[in-house]
N, C-alpha and C positions, 0 to 999 in steps of 0.2 A: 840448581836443577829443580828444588824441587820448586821454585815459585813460577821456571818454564812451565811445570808439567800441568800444575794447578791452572795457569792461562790456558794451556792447551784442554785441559778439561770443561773451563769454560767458558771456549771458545765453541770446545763441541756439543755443548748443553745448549749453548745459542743457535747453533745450526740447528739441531733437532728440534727445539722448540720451534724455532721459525719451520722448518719442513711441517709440526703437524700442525703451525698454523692454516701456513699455505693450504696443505692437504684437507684443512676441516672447511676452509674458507673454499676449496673447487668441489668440496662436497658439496655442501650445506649452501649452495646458492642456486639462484633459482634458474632452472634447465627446462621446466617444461609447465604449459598454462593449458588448463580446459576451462571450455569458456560454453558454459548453459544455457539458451535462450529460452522464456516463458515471455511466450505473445501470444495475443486472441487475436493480430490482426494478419497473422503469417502462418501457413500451413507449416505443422509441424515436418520437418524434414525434406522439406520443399527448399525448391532452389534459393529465394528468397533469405529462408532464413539461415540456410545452409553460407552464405554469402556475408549476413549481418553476422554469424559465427567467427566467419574466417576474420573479418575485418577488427571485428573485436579483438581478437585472440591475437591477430599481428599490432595492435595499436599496444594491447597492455605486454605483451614480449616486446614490444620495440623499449620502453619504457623499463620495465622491470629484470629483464632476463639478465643473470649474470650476478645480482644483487645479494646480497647474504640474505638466507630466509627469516631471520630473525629482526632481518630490519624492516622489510616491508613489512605493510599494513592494508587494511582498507583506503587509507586515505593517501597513499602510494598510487590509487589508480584516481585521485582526483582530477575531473576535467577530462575524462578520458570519455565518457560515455553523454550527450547528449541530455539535462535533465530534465528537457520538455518533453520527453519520450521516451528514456528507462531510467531503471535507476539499478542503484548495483543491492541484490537482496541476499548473495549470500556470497562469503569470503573464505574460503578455508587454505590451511597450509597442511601438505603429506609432506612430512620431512620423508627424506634428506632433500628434496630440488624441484616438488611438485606445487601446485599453486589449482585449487579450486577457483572459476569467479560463476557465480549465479546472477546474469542481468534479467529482469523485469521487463517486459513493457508496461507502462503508466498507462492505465487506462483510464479517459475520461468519465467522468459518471454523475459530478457534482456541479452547480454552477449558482453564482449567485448574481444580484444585478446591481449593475453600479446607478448611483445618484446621476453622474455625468452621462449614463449611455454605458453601454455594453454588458460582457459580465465579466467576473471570477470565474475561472471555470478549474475544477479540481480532479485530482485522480483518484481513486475506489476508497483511497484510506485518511480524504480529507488533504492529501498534502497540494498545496497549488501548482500548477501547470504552466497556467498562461493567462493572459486577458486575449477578449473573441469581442467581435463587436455583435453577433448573434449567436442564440445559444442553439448551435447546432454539432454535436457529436461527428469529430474527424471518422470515426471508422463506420460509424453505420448509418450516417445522416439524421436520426430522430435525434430531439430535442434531452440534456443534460435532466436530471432531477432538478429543480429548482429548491433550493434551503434558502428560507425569510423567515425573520423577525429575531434573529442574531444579532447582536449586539457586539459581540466579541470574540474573542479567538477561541474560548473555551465554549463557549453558546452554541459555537457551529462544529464546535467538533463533538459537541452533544447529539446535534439534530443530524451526523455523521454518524453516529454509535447506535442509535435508536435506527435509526433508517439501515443500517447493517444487519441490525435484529431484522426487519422488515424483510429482509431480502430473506435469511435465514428458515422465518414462517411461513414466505407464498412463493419460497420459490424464486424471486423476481424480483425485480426493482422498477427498473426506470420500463419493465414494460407494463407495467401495472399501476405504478403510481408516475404522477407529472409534477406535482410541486410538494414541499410538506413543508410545514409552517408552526414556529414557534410561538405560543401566547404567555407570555408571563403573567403570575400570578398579580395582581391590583393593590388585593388586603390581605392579611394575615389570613382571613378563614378559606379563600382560596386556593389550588396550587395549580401549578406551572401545567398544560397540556400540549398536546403537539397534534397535529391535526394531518394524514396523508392524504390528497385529494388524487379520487384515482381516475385514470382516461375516462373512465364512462359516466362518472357523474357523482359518484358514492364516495361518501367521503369514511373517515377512520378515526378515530379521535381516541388519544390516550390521553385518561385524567389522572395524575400525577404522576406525569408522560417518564419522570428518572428511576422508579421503584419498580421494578422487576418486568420492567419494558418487555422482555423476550416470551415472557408467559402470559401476559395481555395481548401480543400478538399473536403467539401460536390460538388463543381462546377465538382472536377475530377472523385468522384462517380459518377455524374450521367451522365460525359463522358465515364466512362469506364463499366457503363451498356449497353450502347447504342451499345460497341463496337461488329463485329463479334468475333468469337472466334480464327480465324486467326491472328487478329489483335492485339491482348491481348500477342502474340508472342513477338514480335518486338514494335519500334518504344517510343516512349515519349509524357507524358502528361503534358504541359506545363500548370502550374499553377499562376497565376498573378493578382495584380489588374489595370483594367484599368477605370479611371473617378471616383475613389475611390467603386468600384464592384467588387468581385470574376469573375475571369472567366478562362478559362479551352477548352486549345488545344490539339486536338492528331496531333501528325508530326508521318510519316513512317521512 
C-alpha cells in the first residue's frame, strides 16, 4: 500500500509539474508585437508607413508568435527586415507575451569611389548599404558626402565621426559640405588633418583633425556665421588648438 500511495504521490507531482510547465510556457510566450517605424523618407502616420508597420509586424508574428519569450532574441528576427534599407535599432521584451521591435530606415549620406568605377555608398553611421554606379542619394537626388584619402576600415570611420561632429556644429551635412578628405601626416613633425570642402567654394581644415574635432568645429561655425556671403566663396578656415582652446581662422 504504501509503495501504491508513494507512486500515486508521484505521479501527481508529475502532473502538476507538467501543468505549471504548460501554464508558464502559454504564459511566457510571445502573443503580441509592436512594430515602430523611424523613416525621413515616409510621412509619419501616413498610409505608407502605416502599411510598412503592418507588413513588418505580420512578417516578425508569422515568425516569432507563440515562442517562449525567453528564447527569442534579436537575432530571432534575422532576414526579416531588408538590410539595404532598415535595420532593426531597438528590441525589447514586456514579459509575460509582449515583444517591442524599433526598425530604422538606413539613410544614405556617405559614399566613397571605387578604383574600378562607381561608388560605396553608406548609411549616417558609416555602415555599408550598397554599390551605386553614381553618387546620387535614393531619397532626395543630390549627391552622397564624398569620404577620400581612407585607407582602411578605421580611417573611414574616422572621417565618419568627425563629419558627424560637423553635422552637429552647422546644423548640416551633405547640404553644406560635398566631399571631406583625409591627409595623413608625412613626418613625425606633422599631424593627420582632414579638410571639408563646402558647395560654395570655402573650404575647412582641421589640423590635428582626431583631438577635440567637435570644439574646432563649433570655433569654425561661428566663424563661418560671421562670414560675408562673398567670403563663404573662396578662401579656408583654419581650425586648431592653441594653449589647449578651439580656435578658428578664415585665410582668403
Amino acid at each position: 500500500m504504501k509503495y501504491i500511495r508513494k507512486t500515486v504521490i508521484l505521479l501527481i507531482a508529475v502532473v502538476l509539474l507538467a501543468s505549471v510547465v504548460i501554464g508558464a510556457g502559454v504564459v511566457l510566450s510571445v502573443r503580441n508585437v509592436n512594430v515602430t517605424l523611424i523613416s525621413s523618407s515616409l510621412e509619419a502616420d501616413g498610409a505608407e508607413a502605416r502599411a510598412e508597420i503592418a507588413k513588418y509586424k505580420e512578417k516578425i508574428s508569422r515568425k516569432v508568435k507563440g515562442s517562449l519569450m525567453f528564447s527569442v532574441g534579436e537575432g530571432s528576427l534575422e532576414g526579416i527586415v531588408d538590410k539595404n534599407v532598415y535595420e532593426i535599432e531597438g528590441f525589447q521584451k514586456l514579459y509575460p507575451c509582449t515583444l517591442n521591435v524599433t526598425i530604422r530606415e538606413r539613410r544614405e549620406t556617405f559614399a566613397t569611389a571605387l578604383t574600378e568605377g562607381g561608388y560605396s555608398v553608406y548609411d549616417e553611421n558609416g555602415k555599408y548599404i550598397s554599390y551605386k554606379e553614381n553618387n546620387v542619394n535614393g531619397l532626395d537626388g543630390a549627391p552622397n558626402l564624398l569620404l577620400e584619402g581612407a585607407e582602411n576600415e578605421k580611417e573611414l570611420q574616422s572621417l565618419v565621426s568627425v563629419s558627424k561632429e560637423f553635422k552637429t556644429a552647422f546644423s548640416s551635412l551633405r547640404g553644406i559640405a560635398q566631399r571631406v578628405v583625409l591627409t595623413k601626416a608625412r613626418v613625425q613633425t606633422e599631424k593627420d588633418k582632414i579638410t571639408f570642402y563646402l558647395h560654395g567654394g570655402l573650404k575647412i581644415e582641421l589640423l590635428d583633425c582626431f583631438v577635440s574635432a567637435n570644439e574646432k568645429l563649433t570655433a569654425a561655425s561661428s566663424v563661418y556665421s560671421s562670414l560675408a556671403a562673398e567670403k563663404r566663396l573662396k578662401g579656408t578656415i583654419y581650425c586648431s588648438l592653441s594653449e589647449g582652446a578651439a580656435s578658428a581662422i578664415y585665410s582668403a
